[in-house]
N, C-alpha and C positions, 0 to 999 in steps of 0.2 A: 361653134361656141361664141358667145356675145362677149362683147369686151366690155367695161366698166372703168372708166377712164377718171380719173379722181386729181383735180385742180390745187394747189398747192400743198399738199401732205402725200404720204405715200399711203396712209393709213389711215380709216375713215370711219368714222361712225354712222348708223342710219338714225333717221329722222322716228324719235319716236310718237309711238301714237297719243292720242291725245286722249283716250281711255286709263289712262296710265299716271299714277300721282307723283307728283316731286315735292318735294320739300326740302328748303335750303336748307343746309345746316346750319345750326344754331351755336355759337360758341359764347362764355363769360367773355366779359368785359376784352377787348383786345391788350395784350402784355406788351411791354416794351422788351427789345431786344440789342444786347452791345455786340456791335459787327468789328472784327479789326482785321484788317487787311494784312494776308503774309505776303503775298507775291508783291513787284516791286515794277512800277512802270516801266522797265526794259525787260520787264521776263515777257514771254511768248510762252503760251499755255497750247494744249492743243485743245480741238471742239471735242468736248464730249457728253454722254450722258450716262459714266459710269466711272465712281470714285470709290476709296477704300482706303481708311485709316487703319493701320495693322503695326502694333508693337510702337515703335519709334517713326515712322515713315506713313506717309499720301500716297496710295500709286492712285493713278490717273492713266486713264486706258484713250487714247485717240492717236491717229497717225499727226507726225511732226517731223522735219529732217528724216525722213526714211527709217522711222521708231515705231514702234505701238506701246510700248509703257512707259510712264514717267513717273519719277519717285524724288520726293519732296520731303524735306525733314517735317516733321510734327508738328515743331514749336516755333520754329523760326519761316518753315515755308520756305526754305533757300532749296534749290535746285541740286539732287545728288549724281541722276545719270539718266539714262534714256537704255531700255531694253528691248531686246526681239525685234530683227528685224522685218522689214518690209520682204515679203519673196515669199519662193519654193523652196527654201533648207533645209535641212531638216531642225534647224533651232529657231526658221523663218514663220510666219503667219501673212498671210493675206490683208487678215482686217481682226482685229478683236472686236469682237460684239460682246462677249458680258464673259466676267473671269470672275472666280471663287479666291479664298486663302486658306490655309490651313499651316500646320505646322513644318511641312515639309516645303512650299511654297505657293506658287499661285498655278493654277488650274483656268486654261482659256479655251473658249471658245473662238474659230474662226469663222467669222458669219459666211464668208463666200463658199470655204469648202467642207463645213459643218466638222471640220476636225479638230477634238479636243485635244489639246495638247496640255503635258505637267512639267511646269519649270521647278528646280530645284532652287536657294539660293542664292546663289549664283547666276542664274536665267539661264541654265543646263538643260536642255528640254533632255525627259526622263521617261515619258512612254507618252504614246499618241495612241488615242482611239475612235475609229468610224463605226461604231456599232449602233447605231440610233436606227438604222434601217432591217437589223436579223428581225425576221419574226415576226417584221410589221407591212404585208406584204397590202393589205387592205388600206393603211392609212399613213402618208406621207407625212413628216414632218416638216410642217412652214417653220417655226420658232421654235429653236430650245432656248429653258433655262437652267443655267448650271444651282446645284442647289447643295447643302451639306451632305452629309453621310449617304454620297452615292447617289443620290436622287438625282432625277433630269425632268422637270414640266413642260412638254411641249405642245405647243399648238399644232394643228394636225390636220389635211385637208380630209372634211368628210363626202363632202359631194359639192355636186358647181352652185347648186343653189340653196347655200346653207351658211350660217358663219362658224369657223373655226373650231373644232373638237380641240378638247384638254384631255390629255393622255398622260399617265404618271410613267417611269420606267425607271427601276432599278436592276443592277448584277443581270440582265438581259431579261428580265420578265417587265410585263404592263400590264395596269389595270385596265378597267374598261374607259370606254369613251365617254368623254361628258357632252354633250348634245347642246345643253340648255343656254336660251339666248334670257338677257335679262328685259328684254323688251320684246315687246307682244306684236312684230311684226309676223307674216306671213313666210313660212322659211322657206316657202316656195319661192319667194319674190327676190328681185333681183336686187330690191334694197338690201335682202337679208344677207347675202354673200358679202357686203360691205363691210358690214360689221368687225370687229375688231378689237383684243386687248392692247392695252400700249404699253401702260407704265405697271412693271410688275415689283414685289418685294415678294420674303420671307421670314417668317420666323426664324433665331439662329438655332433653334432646335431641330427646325425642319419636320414641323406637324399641321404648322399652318401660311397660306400663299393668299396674297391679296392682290386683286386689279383697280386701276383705277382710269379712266380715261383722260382725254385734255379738254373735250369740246365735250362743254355740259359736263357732269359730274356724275355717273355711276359708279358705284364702287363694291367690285364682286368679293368674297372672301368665305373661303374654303377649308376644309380640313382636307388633311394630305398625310393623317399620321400612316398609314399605309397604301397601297397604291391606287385606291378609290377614292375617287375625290368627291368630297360631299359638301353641301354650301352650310356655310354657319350664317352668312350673313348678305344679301341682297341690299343693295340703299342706292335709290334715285333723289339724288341730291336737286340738280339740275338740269333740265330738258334743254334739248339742242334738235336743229331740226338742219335739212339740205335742200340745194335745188339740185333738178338733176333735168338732162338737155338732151333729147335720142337725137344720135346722127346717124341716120341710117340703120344697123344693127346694132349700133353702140351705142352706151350710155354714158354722157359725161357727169360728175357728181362735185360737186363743190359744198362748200359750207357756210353758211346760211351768217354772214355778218354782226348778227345781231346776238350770237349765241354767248351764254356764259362759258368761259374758258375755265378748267378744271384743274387737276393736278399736272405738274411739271417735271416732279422727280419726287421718289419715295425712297424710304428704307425703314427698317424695326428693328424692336426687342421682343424677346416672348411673350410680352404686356402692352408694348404700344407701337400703332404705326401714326411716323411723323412723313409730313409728306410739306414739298414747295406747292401752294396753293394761292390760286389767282382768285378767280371769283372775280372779274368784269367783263366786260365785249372786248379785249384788248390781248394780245398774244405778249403786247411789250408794255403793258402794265407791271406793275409790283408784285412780288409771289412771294407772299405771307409764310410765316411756319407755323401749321397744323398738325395737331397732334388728334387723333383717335385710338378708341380701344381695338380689340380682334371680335368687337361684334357692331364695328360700325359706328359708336357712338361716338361724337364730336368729345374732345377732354378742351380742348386749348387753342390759342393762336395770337400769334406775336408778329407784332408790325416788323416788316424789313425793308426798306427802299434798296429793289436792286432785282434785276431778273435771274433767277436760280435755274438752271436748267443740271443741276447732278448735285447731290448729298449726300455724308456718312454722318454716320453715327462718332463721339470719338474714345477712343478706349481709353485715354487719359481721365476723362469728367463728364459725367452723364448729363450736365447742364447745356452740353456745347458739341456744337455742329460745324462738319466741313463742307465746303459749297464752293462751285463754282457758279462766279457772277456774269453772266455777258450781256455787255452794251453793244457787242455785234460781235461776226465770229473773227475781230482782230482785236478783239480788246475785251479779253477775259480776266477775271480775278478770283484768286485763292482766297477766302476768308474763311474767318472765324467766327460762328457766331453762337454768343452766350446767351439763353434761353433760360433764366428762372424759375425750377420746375419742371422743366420739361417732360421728364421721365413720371414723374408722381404719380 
C-alpha cells in the first residue's frame, strides 16, 4: 500500500480541477461587530475546537491540568471547575473529540478509543457505548459525529483509493453509504484518497448536516432527516490547489501557499449556519462572522479582529456568539460577540 504523507495539517484536501467553477461568495455590505472579552489575562484556556453554551454555563472541551472539560459562567466568563479526567476510569476519557448536551447532561465522544460516554450532572459517567462497529463489517469508521436524537454521522473508510464515505447510524441500524466527492477528480487517484471533511455542524433538529472545508472554501450540505443522506446543497466558493513530491512509493502532499483559507469553526440553527470565516492566503489572518442559509446561500458577515478557531451559538440572545480567540496556543480568549441580526 502507498503512503501519502501530508506537510503541516493532518487533514488535506485535493487540488481541484480546473473544469470546475468557483465563485466567491458574495455578501451585503460588511456589519460591525461588539467583541467583549470574559476571560481575564491570568485565565489559561485549553486549545480547542469545540464549545457549547448550555443554560447558565461555556463548557469547553480540551485537555488542561489532566481535565477534558471546562465550564465557565455565561455572563461573567469566570472559571467554575474542570471535569473528567485524563485516563482509563471508568468516569476517565483519553481525549474528547466532540460532545453533545441534553437534559440529562453531556454525551462525549473519545477520539482515541471511539468510546461514547454519558455524564450526568454531576460528571457521573452513566452508561458507555462501543457499538459503532455491530453490523458494519464492510465499512470502518475514521470520524464519528455525535449528533441529537440518537443520530451518529460518520466518516467511513470505503476503499484505499477513494475519499471518505458518510454513513448515517441510529439504535444499531445505517443507511447507505454516500460515495460522492464534490470535486471531479479521478477516485481512482491517489489525490482522491486525500480528500477530506473537516469542519462539520448540525441542525438542532437533527434533519440536516453541513461541511465545510479550511483551504479553499467547499461547502457540502445534506439532508439527514432519516438515515440516507441526500445533498440539498453543493457550493464551491473557492478553489485551492497542492504540490505533491513521490519519494520513492510515497507521496508527499502539502498545500499550495497561495490558497484562500476558508471556514475555521461552525455551528447553527434550523435556519442558519454561521461559520468563523477567513477568505485570504493567510491561516493567522482575521476570521469574520458569516452567516448562510441551509441551501448555501451567503445572508451576512461581520468584521471581527481576532483568530476564531471554536464557536457557540448563545441561549441567552440570538444576537451573540461565544468564541474562542487565539493569538497562539498560550494566549487564548473567551469572548463575546454581538452581531446585529445575526439570526434574521
Amino acid at each position: 500500500m502507498k503512503f501519502i504523507g501530508v506537510v503541516a495539517m493532518s487533514l488535506i484536501f485535493v487540488g481541484c480541477s480546473t473544469t470546475q467553477k468557483f465563485t466567491a461568495p458574495i455578501f451585503p455590505a460588511k456589519l460591525d461587530a461588539k467583541v467583549a472579552t470574559l476571560s481575564t489575562a491570568d485565565d489559561i484556556l485549553p486549545v480547542s475546537r469545540k464549545i457549547e453554551a448550555v443554560d447558565s454555563v461555556i463548557l469547553i472541551a480540551g485537555e488542561l491540568d489532566g481535565k477534558l472539560m471546562h465550564v465557565y459562567d455565561i455572563r461573567t466568563g469566570k472559571f467554575k471547575g474542570s471535569h473528567i479526567n485524563k485516563g482509563q476510569g471508568p468516569d476517565d476519557m483519553v481525549y474528547v473529540g466532540n460532545f453533545i448536551t441534553d437534559s440529562i447532561g453531556v454525551t462525549a465522544l473519545d477520539l482515541f478509543t471511539s468510546a461514547e460516554k454519558r455524564f450526568d450532572k454531576d460528571w457521573k459517567c452513566i452508561s458507555v457505548s462501543r457499538s459503532y462497529t455491530q453490523g458494519m463489517e464492510t465499512y470502518a469508521p475514521r470520524v464519528i459525529h455525535l449528533m441529537p436524537d440518537g443520530k451518529r454521522l460518520m466518516q467511513v473508510f470505503v476503499q484505499e483509493h477513494a475519499p471518505l464515505g458518510l454513513m448515517m447510524l441510529k439504535d444499531g441500524k445505517h443507511g447507505d453509504v454516500y460515495t460522492e466527492s464534490p470535486l471531479d477528480n479521478d477516485p481512482e487517484s491517489e489525490k482522491a484518497s486525500t480528500y477530506n471533511r473537516v469542519n462539520f455542524t448540525f441542525s438542532p433538529d437533527a434533519t440536516k448536516v453541513a461541511f465545510a472545508s479550511r483551504e479553499g472554501l467547499i461547502m457540502e450540505i445534506f439532508d439527514v432527516a432519516d438515515l440516507n443522506i441526500k445533498p440539498i446543497a453543493i457550493k464551491l466558493f473557492h478553489p485551492y490547489d497542492i504540490n505533491t513530491k513521490k519519494m520513492g512509493e510515497n507521496v508527499l502532499v502539502e498545500y499550495k501557499e497561495d490558497n484562500i483559507k476558508g471556514i475555521m469553526a461552525m455551528t447553527a440553527t434550523d435556519k442558519r449556519i454561521v461559520a468563523a470565516y477567513n477568505g485570504s492566503t493567510s491561516h493567522e489572518s482575521n476570521t469574520d462572522i458569516a452567516v448562510w442559509d441551509w441551501n448555501g446561500k451567503p445572508l451576512r458577515r461581520y468584521g471581527f479582529i481576532g483568530r476564531i478557531m471554536a464557536l457557540c451559538l448563545s441561549p441567552l440572545a440570538s444576537d451573540d456568539i461565544y468564541a474562542l480567540v487565539h493569538k497562539s496556543d498560550y494566549d487564548i480568549s473567551l469572548v463575546k460577540i454581538n452581531c446585529p441580526g445575526l439570526l434574521d
